[in-house]
C-alpha positions in Angstrom: 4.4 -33.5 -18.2 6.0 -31.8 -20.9 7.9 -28.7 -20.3 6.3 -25.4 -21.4 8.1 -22.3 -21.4 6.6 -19.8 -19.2 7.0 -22.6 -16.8 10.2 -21.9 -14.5 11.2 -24.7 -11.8 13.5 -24.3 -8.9 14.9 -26.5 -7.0 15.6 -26.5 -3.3 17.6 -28.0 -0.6 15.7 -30.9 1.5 14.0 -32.0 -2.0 11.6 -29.0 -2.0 10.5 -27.5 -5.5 8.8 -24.5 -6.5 7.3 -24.4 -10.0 6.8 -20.6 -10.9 3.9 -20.5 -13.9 4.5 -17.3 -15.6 1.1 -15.8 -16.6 -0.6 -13.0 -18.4 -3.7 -11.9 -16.7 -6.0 -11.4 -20.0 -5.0 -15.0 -21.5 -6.9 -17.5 -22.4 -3.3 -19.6 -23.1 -2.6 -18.8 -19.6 -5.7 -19.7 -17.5 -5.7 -23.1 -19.4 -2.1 -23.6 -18.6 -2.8 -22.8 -14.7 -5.4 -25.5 -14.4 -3.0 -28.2 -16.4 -0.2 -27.6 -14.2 -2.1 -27.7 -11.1 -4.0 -30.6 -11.8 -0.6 -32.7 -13.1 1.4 -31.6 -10.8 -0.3 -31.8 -7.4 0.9 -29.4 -5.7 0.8 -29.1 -1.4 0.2 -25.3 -1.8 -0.9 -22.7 -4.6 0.4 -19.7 -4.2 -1.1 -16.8 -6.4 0.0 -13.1 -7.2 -3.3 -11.8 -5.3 -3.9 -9.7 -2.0 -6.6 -10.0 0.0 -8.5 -7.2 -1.8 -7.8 -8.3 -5.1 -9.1 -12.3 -4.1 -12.1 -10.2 -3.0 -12.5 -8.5 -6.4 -12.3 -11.7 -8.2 -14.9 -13.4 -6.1 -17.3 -11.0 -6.0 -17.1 -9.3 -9.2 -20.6 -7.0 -7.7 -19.1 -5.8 -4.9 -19.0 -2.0 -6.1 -22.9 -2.1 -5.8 -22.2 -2.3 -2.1 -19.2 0.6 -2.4 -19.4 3.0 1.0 -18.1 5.9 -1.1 -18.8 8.1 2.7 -16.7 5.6 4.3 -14.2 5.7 1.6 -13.7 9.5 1.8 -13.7 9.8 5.3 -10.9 7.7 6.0 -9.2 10.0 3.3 -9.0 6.6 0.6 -10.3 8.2 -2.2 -6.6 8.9 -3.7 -5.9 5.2 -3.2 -9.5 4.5 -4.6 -9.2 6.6 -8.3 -5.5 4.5 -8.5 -7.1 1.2 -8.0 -10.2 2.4 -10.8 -7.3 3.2 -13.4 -5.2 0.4 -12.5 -8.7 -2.1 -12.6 -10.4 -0.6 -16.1 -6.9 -0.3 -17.7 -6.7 -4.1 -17.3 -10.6 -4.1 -18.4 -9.8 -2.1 -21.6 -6.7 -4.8 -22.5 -9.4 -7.6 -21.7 -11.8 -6.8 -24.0 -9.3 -6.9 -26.8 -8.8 -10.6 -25.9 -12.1 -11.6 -24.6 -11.0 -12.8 -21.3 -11.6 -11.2 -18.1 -8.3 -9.9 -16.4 -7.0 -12.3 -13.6 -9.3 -15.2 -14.9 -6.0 -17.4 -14.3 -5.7 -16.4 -11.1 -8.9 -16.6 -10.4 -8.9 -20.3 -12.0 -6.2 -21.4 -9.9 -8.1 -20.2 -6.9 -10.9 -22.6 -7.7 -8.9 -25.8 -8.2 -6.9 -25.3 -5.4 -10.3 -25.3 -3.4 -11.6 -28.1 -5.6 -8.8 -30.4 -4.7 -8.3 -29.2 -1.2 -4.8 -27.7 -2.0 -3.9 -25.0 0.6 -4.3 -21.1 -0.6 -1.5 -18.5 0.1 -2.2 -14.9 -1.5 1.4 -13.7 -2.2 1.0 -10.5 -3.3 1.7 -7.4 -1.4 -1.3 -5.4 -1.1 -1.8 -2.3 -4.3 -3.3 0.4 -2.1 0.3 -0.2 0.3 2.1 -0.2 -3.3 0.8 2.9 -3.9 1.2 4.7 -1.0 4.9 3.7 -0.5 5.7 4.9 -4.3 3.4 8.5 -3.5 5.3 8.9 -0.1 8.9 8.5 -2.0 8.1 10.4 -5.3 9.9 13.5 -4.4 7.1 16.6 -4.0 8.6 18.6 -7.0 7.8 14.9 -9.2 4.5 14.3 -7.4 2.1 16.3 -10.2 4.4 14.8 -12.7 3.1 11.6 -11.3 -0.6 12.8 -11.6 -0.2 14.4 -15.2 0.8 10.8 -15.9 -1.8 9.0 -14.3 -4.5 11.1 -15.9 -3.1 10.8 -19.2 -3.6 6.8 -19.2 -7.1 7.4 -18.0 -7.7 9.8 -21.4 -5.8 7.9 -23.9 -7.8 6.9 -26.3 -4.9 4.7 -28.4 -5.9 1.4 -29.6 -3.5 -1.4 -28.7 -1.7 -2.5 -31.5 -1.2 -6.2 -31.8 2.4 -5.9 -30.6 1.6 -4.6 -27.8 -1.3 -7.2 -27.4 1.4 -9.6 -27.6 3.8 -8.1 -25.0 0.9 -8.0 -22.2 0.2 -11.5 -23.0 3.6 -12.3 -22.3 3.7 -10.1 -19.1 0.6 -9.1 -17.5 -1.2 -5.9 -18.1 -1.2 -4.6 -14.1 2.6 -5.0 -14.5 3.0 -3.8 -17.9 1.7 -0.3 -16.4 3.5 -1.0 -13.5 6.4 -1.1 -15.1 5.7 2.1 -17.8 5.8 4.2 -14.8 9.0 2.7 -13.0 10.5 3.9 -16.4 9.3 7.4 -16.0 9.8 7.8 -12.6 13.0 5.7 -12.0 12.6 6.6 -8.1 9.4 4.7 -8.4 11.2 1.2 -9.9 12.2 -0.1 -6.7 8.4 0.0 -5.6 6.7 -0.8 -7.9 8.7 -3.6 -9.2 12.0 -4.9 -7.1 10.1 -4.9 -3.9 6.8 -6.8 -4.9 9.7 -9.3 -6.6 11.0 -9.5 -3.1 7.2 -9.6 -1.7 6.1 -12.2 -3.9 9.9 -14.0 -3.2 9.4 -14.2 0.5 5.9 -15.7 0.5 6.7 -18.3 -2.1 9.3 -19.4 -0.5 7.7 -20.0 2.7 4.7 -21.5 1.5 4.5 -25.0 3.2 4.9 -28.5 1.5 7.5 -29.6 -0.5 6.6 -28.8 -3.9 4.8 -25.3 -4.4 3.0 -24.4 -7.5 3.0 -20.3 -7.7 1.0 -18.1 -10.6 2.6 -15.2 -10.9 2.3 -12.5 -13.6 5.5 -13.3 -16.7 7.2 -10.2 -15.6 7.9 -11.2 -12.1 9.6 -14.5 -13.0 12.8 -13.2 -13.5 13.1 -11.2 -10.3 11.6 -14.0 -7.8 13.5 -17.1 -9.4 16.7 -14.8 -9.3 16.2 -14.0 -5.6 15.4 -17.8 -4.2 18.0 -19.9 -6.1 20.3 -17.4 -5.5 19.2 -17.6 -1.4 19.2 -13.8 -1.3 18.5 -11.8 2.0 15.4 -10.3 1.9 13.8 -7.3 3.6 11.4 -8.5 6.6 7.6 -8.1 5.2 6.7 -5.5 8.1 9.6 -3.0 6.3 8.1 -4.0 2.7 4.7 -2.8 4.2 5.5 0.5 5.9 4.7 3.6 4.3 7.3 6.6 4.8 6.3 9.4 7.5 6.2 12.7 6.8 9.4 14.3 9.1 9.4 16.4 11.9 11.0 19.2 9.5 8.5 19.2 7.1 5.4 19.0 9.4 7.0 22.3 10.9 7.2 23.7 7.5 3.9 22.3 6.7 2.6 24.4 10.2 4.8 27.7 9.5 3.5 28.6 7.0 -0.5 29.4 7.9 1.2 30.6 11.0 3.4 32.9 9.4 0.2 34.3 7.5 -2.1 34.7 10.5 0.5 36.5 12.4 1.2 38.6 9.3 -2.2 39.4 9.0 -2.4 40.3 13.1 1.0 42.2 12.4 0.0 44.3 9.6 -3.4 45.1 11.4 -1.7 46.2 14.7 0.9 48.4 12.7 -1.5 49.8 10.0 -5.4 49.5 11.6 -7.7 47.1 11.8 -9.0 48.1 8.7 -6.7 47.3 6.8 -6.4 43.9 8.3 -9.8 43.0 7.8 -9.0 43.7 3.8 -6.6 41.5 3.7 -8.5 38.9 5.9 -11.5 39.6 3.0 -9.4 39.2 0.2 -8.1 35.4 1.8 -11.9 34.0 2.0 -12.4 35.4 -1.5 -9.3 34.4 -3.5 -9.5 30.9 -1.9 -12.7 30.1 -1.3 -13.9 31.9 -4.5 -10.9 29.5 -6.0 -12.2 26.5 -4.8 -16.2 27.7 -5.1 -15.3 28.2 -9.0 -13.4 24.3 -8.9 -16.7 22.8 -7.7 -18.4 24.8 -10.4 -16.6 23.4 -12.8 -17.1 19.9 -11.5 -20.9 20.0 -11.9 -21.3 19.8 -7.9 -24.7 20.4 -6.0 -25.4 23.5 -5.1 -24.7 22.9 -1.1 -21.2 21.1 -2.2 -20.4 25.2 -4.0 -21.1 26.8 -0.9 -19.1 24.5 1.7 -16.2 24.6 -0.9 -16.6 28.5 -0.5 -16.8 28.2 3.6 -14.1 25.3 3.8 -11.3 26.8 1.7 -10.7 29.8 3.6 -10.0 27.3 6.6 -8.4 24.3 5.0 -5.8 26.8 3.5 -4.8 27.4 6.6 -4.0 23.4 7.8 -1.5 20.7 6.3 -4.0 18.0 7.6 -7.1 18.2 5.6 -7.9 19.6 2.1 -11.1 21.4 0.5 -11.7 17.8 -1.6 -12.3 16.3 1.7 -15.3 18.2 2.4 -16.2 19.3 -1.2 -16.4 15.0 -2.0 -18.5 14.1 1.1 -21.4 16.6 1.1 -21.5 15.6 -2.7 -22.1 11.6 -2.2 -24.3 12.6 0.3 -26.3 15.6 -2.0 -25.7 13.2 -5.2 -25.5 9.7 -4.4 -24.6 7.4 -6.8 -26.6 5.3 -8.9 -26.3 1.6 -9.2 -26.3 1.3 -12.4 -23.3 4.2 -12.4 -21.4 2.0 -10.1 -21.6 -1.0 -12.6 -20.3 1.3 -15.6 -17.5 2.6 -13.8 -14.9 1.5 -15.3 -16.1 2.0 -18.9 -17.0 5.5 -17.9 -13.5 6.3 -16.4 -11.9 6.2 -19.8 -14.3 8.8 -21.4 -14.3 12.5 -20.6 -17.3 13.4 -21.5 -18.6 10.4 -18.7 -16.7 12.3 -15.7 -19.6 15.0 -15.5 -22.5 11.9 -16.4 -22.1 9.0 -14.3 -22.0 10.6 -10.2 -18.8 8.3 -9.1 -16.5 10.1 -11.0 -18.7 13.5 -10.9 -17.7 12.5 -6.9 -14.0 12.5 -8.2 -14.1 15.9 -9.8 -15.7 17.1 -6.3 -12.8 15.8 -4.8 -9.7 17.1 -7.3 -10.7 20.3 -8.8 -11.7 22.8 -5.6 -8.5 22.4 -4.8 -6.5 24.1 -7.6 -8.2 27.1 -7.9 -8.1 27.1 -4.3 -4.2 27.3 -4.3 -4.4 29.6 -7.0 -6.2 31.8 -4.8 -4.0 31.3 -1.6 -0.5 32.1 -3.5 -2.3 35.4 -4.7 -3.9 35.8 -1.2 -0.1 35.9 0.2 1.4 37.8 -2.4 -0.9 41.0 -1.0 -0.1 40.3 2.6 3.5 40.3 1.5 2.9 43.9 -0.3 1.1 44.5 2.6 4.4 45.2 5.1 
């Protein structure tokens, strides 16, 4: 076949060869060329830049009408959750400027490897370990840094120029944003970008049969034909998949210091009455739950999910383990459930502000974020009268 471009072919020892096809997930150029090189090449095995929840999203395309948003929240996903939303309708936004439905090439090469009974290996790491390996190493004092920025891609309402059009066609629009925040947060780079390279690397180049076709996104080309011609040592996949603990010294930290204020409060109420340490006690369920009673407000939540931000916060301030958003979120999808219809419009809505307090997914969201600033509000002016206190 005649050579194209963003096609990149290694060759290995023992007459093995990888062809990497270097695609942009919203191109039309790219899906054709995936199913060209497949079908003239022949390849033992396809490997694709999925995971096994992204291979999931591709094949059923419906699956948010079956979305356990309970489940979600109690196994304390729904941080993980509004990343993948942003990630998923900021590739939606760039595909409707193109017309084609983001990871249609992956997709495609998914189907003729079935077609032609080539073996499937998904080589991707998966996003929701991504991203909780890049929030775990974001130092804390960066971490609302990281947030400001995430929220200011959801509300930016810029249309993409054609240059830029061209430049996600020649990457991929997942790693295009991937790779705007590894240059704002360069702590973030080796995450988000070197270790999926090695990820991706590793996988590849174990894939059986001696000549490999892998679809990867343009942008990783580079790193993962760098890494296997030049036979580099790569981290084992278990280290590439564990997220950072917390250590011991910060979980102490995290316990001193609602320990330090309950025995305040008991110290200040044996030395100066019980009086005066029932004030104080007072003043904590008002400041933070009134804090995190007036967040719900403001997020448009049920009536019930007002008053059990106003009975939670007063105890959640008091743990490391669990926040207001927990509760405030669950007694919401449970009061408000959301449509089906809201489910399907998700990612349009996501991008709009005025849609955050209309469709009930992302009124859900709001239940889950904003209780929990006033409510910190309210606990840093909580301590600062205990501290006049002594």
């Amino acid at each position: 076949m005649s050579e194209n471009p963003d096609i990149y072919r290694i060759f290995l020892p023992n007459q093995r060869e990888i062809i990497l096809v270097g695609t942009a997930h919203i191109s039309q150029e790219s899906k054709d060329l995936v199913k060209k090189t497949i079908e003239e090449e022949a390849p033992d095995t396809v490997c694709v830049e999925l995971d096994e929840g992204r291979m999931k999203s591709l094949e059923e395309p419906n699956r948010w009408k079956s979305l356990d948003l309970k489940a979600i929240i109690k196994e304390k996903q729904m941080g993980t959750l509004l990343a993948n939303l942003v990630l998923g309708s900021y590739q939606k936004r760039m595909g409707d400027q193109t017309g084609v439905r983001p990871g249609a090439e992956l997709q495609e090469a998914v189907e003729i490897a079935k077609e032609k009974n080539i073996p499937i290996v998904l080589a991707d790491r998966q996003i929701k370990i991504t991203l909780k390996r890049a929030w775990s190493l974001t130092p804390w004092y960066r971490k609302f840094s990281l947030l400001g920025a995430l929220f200011a891609s959801i509300f930016d309402k810029t249309e993409v120029s054609e240059e830029e059009l061209r430049k996600i066609k020649e990457q991929d629009s997942l790693n295009m944003m991937l790779q705007e925040f590894g240059d704002s947060f360069p702590e973030l780079k080796e995450v988000l970008i070197d270790e999926r390279d090695q990820f991706l690397a590793s996988r590849i180049k174990a894939a059986p049969g001696n000549k490999v076709v892998a679809v990867v996104g343009a942008g990783h080309v580079k790193g993962i034909s760098r890494i296997i011609e030049n036979n580099l040592e790569l981290p084992s996949e278990e280290s590439l998949n564990t997220i950072k603990k917390t250590s011991v010294m910060w979980k102490l930290l995290a316990w001193s210091i609602p320990l330090a204020i309950v025995l305040s409060i008991v110290l200040i109420g044996w030395h100066s009455g019980a009086a005066k340490a029932g004030e104080l006690s007072l003043q904590w369920v008002m400041l933070t739950g009134g804090g995190a009673m007036l967040g719900s407000i403001i997020a448009g939540g049920h009536p019930l999910t007002v008053l059990v931000a106003f009975i939670a916060a007063p105890f959640t301030g008091l743990t490391p383990l669990i926040g207001v958003g927990f509760f405030t979120a669950l007694t919401q999808v449970y009061m408000r459930p959301p449509r089906v219809k809201e489910i399907e419009n998700i990612n349009d809505d996501i991008w709009k502000v005025s849609r955050w307090w209309k469709n009930r997914v992302t009124r859900i969201f709001l239940c889950f974020l904003l209780p929990g600033f006033p409510a910190i509000v309210g606990k840093v002016i909580a301590i600062t009268q205990i501290v006049k206190a002594f």
